[in-house]
Backbone bond lengths (Angstrom), bond angles and torsions (degrees), N, CA, C in turn:
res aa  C-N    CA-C-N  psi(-1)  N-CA   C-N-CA  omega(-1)  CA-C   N-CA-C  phi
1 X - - - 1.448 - - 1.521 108.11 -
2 X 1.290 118.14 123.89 1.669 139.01 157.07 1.282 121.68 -35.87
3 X 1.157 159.76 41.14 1.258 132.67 -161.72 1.719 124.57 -62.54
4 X 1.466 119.71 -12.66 1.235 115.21 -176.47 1.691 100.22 -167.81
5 X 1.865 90.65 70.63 1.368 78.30 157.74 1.789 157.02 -32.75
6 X 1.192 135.38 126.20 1.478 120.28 176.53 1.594 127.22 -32.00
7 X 1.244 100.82 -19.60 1.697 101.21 173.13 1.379 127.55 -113.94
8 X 1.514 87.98 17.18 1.741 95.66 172.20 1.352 100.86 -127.07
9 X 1.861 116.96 159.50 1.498 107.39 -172.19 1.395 106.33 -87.44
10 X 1.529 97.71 174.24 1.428 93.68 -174.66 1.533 133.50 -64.22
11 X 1.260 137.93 177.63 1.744 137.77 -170.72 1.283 79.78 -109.41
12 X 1.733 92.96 139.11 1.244 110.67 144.93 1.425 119.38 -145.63
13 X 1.889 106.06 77.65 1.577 115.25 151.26 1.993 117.34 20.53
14 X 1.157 112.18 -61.13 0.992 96.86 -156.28 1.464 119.96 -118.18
15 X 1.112 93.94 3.33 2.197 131.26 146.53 1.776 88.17 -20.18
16 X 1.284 96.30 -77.17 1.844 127.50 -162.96 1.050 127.39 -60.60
17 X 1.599 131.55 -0.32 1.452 130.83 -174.53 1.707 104.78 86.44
18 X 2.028 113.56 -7.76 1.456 115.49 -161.25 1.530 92.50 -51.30
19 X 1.683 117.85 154.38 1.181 139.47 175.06 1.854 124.02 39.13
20 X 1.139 94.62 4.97 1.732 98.44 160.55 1.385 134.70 -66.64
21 X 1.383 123.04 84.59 1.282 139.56 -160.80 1.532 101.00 -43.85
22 X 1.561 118.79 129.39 1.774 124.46 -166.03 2.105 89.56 -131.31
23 X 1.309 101.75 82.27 1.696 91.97 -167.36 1.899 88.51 -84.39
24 X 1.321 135.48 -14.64 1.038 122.80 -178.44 1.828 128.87 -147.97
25 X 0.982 65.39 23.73 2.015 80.14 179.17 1.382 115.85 -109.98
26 X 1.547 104.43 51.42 1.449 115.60 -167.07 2.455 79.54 -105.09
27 X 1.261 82.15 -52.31 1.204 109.41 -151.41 1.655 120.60 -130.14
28 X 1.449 122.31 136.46 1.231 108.34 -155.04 1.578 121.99 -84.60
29 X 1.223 134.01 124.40 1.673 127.48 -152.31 1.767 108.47 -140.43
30 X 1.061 112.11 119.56 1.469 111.82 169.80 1.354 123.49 -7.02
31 X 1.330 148.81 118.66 1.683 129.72 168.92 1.540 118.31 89.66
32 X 1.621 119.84 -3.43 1.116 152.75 139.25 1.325 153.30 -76.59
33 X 1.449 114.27 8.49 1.571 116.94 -143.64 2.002 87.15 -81.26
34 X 1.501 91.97 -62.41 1.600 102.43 -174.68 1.569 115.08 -29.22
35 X 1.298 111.90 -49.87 1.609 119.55 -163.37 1.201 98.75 -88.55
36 X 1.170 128.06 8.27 1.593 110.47 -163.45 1.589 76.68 -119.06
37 X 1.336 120.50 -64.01 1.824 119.18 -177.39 1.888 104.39 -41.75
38 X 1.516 114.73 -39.73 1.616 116.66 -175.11 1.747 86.74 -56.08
39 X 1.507 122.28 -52.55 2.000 106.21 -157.20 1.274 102.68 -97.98
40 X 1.790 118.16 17.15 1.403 84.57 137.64 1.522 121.71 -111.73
41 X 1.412 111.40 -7.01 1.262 114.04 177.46 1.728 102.25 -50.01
42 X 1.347 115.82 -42.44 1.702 119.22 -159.62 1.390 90.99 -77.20
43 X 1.488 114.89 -48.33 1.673 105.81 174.12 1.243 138.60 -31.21
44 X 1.647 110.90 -55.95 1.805 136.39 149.25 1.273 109.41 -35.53
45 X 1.382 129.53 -72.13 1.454 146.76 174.68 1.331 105.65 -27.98
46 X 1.304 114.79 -57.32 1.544 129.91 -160.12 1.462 103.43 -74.53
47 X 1.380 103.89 -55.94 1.877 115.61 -174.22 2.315 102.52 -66.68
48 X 1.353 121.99 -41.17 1.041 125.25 170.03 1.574 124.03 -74.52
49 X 1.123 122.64 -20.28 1.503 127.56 156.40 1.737 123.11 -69.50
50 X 1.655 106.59 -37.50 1.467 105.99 155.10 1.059 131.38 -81.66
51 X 1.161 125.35 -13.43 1.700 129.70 171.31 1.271 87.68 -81.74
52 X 1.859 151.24 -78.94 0.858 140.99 179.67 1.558 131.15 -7.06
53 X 1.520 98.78 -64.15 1.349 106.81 179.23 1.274 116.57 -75.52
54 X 1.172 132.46 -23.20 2.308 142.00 176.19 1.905 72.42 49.23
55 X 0.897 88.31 95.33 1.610 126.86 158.41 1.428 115.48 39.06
56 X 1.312 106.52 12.65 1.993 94.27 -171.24 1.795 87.08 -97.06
57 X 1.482 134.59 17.78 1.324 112.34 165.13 1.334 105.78 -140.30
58 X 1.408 154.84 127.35 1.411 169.55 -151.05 1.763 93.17 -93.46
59 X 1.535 116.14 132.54 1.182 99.71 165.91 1.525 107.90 -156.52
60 X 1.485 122.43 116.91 1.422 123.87 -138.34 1.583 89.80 -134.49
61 X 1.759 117.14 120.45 1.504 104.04 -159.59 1.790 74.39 -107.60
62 X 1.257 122.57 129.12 1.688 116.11 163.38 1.847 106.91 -113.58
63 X 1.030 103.74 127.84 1.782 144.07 -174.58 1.677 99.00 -85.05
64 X 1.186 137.18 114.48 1.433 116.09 163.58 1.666 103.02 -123.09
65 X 0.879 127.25 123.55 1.193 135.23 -152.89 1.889 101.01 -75.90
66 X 1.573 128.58 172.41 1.041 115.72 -167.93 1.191 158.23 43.15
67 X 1.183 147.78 173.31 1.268 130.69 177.20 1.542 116.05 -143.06
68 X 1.157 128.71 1.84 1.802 125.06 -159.05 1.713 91.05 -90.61
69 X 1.315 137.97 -23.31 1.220 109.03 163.94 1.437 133.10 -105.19
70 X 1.488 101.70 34.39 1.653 118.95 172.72 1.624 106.10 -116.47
71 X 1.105 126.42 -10.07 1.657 122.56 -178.70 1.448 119.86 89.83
72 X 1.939 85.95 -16.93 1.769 93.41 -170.28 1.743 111.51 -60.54
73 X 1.207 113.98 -24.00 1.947 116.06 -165.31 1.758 96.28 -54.71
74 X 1.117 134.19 -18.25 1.473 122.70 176.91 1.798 130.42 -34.99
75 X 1.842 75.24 -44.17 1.572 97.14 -153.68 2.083 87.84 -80.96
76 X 0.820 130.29 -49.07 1.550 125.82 -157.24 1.743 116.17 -37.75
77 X 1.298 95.82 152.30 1.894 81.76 -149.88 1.810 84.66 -94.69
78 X 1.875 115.18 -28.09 1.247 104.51 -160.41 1.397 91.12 -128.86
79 X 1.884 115.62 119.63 0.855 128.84 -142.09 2.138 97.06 -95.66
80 X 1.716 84.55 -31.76 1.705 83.73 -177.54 1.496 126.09 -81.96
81 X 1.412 106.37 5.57 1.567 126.52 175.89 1.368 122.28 -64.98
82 X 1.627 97.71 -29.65 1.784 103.60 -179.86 2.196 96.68 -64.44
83 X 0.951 118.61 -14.49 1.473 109.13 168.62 1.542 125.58 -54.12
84 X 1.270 113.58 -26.46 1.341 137.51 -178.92 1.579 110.52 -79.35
85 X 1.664 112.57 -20.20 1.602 120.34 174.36 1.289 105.41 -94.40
86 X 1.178 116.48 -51.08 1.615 133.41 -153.02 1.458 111.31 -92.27
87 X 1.981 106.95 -18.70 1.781 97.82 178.11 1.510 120.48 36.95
88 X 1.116 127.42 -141.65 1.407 133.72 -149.52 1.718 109.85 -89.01
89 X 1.511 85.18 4.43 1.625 88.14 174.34 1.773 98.95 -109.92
90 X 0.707 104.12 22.80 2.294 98.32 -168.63 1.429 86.97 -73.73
91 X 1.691 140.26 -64.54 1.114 122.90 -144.64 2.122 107.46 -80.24
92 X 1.350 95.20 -42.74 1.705 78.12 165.89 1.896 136.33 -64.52
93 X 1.346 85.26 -5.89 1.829 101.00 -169.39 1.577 85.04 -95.77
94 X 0.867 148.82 -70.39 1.544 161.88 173.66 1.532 113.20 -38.58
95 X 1.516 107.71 -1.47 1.668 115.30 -166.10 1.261 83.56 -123.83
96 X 1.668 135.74 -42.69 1.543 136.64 174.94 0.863 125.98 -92.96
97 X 1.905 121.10 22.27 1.682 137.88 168.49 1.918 87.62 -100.87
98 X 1.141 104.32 -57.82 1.848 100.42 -175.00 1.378 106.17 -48.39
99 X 1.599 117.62 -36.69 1.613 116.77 -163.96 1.552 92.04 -86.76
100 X 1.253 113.46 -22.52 1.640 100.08 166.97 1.687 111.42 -61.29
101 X 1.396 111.36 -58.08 1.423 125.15 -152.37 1.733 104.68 -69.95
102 X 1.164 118.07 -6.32 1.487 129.31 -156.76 1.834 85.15 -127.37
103 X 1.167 121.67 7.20 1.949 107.41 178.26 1.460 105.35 67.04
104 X 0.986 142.68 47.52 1.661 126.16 -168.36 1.158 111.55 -153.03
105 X 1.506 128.01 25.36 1.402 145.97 150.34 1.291 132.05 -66.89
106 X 1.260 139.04 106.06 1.147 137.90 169.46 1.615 127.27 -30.98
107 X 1.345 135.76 153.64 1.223 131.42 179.24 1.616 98.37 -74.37
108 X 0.780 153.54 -16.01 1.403 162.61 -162.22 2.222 96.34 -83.56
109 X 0.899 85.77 -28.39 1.750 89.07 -174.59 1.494 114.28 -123.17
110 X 1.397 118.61 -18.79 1.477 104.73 152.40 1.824 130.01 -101.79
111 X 1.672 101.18 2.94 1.551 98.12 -168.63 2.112 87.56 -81.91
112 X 0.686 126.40 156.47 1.892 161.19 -151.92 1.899 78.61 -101.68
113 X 0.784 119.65 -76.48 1.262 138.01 -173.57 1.994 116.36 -53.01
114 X 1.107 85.87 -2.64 2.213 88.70 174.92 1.699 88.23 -131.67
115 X 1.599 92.83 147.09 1.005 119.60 164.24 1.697 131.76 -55.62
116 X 1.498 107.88 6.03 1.384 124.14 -165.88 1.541 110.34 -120.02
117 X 1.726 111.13 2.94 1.211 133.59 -176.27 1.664 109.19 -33.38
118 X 1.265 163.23 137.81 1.142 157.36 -176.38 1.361 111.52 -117.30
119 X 1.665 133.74 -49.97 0.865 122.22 -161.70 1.931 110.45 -145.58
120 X 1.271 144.42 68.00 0.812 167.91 -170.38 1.571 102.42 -33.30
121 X 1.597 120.25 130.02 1.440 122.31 167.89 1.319 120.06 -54.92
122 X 1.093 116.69 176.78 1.256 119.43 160.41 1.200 122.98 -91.97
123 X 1.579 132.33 -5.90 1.353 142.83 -171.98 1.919 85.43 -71.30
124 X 1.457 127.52 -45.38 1.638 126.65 -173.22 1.293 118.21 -58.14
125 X 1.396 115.51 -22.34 1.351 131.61 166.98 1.769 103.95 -64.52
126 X 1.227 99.89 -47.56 1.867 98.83 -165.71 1.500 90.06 -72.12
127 X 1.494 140.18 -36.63 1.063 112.35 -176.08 1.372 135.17 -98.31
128 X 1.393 103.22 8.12 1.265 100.83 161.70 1.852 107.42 -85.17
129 X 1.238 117.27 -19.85 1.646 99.56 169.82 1.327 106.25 -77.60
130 X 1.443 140.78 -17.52 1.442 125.42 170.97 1.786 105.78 -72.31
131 X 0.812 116.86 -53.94 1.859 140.82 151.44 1.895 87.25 3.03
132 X 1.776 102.13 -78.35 1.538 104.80 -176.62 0.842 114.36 -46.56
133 X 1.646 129.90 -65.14 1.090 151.35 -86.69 1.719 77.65 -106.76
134 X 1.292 119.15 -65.29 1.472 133.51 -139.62 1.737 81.93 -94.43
135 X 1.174 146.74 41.59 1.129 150.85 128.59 1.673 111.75 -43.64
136 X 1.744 110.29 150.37 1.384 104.34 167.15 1.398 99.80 -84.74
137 X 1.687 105.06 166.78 1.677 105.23 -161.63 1.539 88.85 -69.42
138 X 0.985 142.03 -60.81 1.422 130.06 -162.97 1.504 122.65 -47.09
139 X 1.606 115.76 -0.87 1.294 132.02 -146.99 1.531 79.08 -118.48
140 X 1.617 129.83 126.15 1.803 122.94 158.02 1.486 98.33 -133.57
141 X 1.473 118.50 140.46 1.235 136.99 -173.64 1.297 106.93 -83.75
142 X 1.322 166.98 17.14 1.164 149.34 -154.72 1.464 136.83 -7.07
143 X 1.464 115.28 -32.04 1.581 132.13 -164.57 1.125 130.20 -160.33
144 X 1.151 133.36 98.01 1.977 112.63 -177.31 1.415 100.17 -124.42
145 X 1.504 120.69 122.63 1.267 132.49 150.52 1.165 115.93 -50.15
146 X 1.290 141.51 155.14 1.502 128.03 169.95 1.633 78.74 -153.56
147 X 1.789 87.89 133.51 1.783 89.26 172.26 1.742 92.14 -155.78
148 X 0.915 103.32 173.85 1.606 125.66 160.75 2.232 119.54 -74.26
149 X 0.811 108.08 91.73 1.818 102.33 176.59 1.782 110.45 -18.23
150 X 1.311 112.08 -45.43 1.331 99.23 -167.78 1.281 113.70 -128.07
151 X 1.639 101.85 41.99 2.044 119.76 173.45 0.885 101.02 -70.73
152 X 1.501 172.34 12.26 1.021 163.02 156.11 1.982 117.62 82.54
153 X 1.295 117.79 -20.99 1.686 130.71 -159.10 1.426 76.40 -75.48
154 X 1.189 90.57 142.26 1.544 112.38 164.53 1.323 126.97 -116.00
155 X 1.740 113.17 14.49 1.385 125.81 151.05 1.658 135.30 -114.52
């Protein structure tokens, strides 16, 4: 696979919002306002730079939902906000992040491969920007969610 043919300019991944973890700017949540107004400002940005350009620039915003298998959950300042993602699923998803963090998950919820998947690498993130990327030029992605089947977020 090509990713950047000689007659097209070069990619740059991170032009696009590619792989910038969005754990709450789906939706508006206490302890969030800033980060959530920053992805949609980049959202606008992203959607008005491709209408701008009528096709001479590719612009692919990818969303990956969650955070416990990127390391990123450290940083979040307001911890009871993930309620605002997770709704009526926060306390069982929040009961199978500890059974993550404690080793005590079944293969059923960490194999990639079952429908009970919980918490998705970050390597799925990189491929959904190769995913864009390696599009024919006439081909532009607009959006890719990337989540886990059985993450619990309900945005």
């Amino acid at each position: 696979m090509t990713i950047a043919p000689a007659n097209r300019p070069p990619v740059n991944p991170r032009a696009s919002n590619g792989g910038i973890p969005i754990p709450y700017g789906n939706f508006p949540v206490g302890g969030a306002g800033i980060y959530g107004a920053t992805e949609a400002a980049v959202n606008f940005l992203s959607e008005s730079r491709r209408a701008e350009s009528q096709g001479r620039i590719k612009v692919t915003t990818i969303k990956p939902t969650g955070v416990p298998g990127t390391g990123l959950g450290g940083d979040i300042v307001n911890p009871a906000a993930i309620v605002g993602i997770l709704g009526q699923n926060a306390q069982p998803y929040l009961a199978t992040m500890r059974a993550m963090a404690a080793g005590e998950l079944g293969a059923d919820r960490t194999d990639p491969d079952s429908i009970g998947y919980c918490a998705r690498g970050t390597a799925y993130i990189a491929y959904a920007v190769i995913h864009a990327i390696a599009q024919p030029w006439g081909v532009s992605i607009g959006d890719i969610t990337v989540r886990a089947s059985g993450d619990g977020y309900i945005l």
